[in-house]
Steps between C-alpha positions, in 0.01 A plus 500: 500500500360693800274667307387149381488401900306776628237557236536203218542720244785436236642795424707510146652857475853502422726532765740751251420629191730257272415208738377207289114386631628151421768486761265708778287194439764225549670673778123512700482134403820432713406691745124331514693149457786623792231633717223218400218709388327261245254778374779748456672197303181485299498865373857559474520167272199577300648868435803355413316262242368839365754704462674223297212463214648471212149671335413824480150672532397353212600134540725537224796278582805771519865407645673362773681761610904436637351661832227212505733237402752621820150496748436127382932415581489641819210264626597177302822551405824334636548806801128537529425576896338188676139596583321265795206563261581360164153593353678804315771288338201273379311805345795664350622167345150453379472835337826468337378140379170652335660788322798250430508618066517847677787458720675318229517807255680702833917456395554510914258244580711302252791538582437448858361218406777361270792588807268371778432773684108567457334219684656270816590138456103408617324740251772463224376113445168602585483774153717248284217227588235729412689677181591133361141412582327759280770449249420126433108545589275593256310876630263470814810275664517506893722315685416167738425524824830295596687662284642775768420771270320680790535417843100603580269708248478896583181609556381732238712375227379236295674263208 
């Protein structure tokens, strides 16, 4: 974060050598959010968003890992910290919403799912509104504006 302060410059290198890149990120995004530094926000969520692509160099659609699914619960889920900036929640819960088919083949996404566990009471209704949508929508689908689906649109990410 000082680094960030003093130069704006991002750094990225693990802090140990079986620390998770994921978890550097969110942990600068609280910091940035605690501390309200919206361009550290900015590159901490959008290396975040990174590190929890589902595709690999190829664009091949591979797996949602258990460690991805476990990054997505502890922003949306039910013990999820409370962020004064709620643009990562929106982003995660997007990504999560796009790769939906891929999240669905993950056994711990559904069963936290099933027990309650992987979103909170506002993004739980949220995902069944959108899942039920595409469900009885022929392809292309995207939900109304009123529907409360999303609060706002993220910038970048597009129906």
């Amino acid at each position: 974060m000082l680094k960030f302060c003093y130069d704006r410059v991002y750094c990225t290198w693990p802090c140990s050598p079986d620390a998770d890149i994921a978890d550097q990120h969110l942990a600068m995004y609280g910091l940035a959010d605690l501390y309200d530094i919206p361009g550290l926000r900015g590159y901490a969520c959008s290396g975040l968003l990174d590190s929890l692509n589902p595709y690999g160099e190829s664009l091949q659609a591979i797996e949602v890992t258990n460690r991805i699914v476990l990054i997505v619960q502890n922003i949306l889920g039910p013990d999820a910290d409370s962020f004064a900036d709620k643009n990562i929640q929106k982003t995660v819960y997007m990504h999560v919403t796009r790769h939906v088919k891929l999240f669905y083949k993950n056994a711990l996404f559904r069963s936290l799912l099933a027990d309650g566990s992987m979103f909170n009471e506002s993004y739980a209704q949220k995902f069944t509104d959108v899942v039920g949508g595409m469900l009885s929508h022929p392809p292309g689908w995207t939900p109304a504006p009123g529907s409360g689906a999303w609060d706002q649109p993220v910038a970048g990410i597009q129906w």
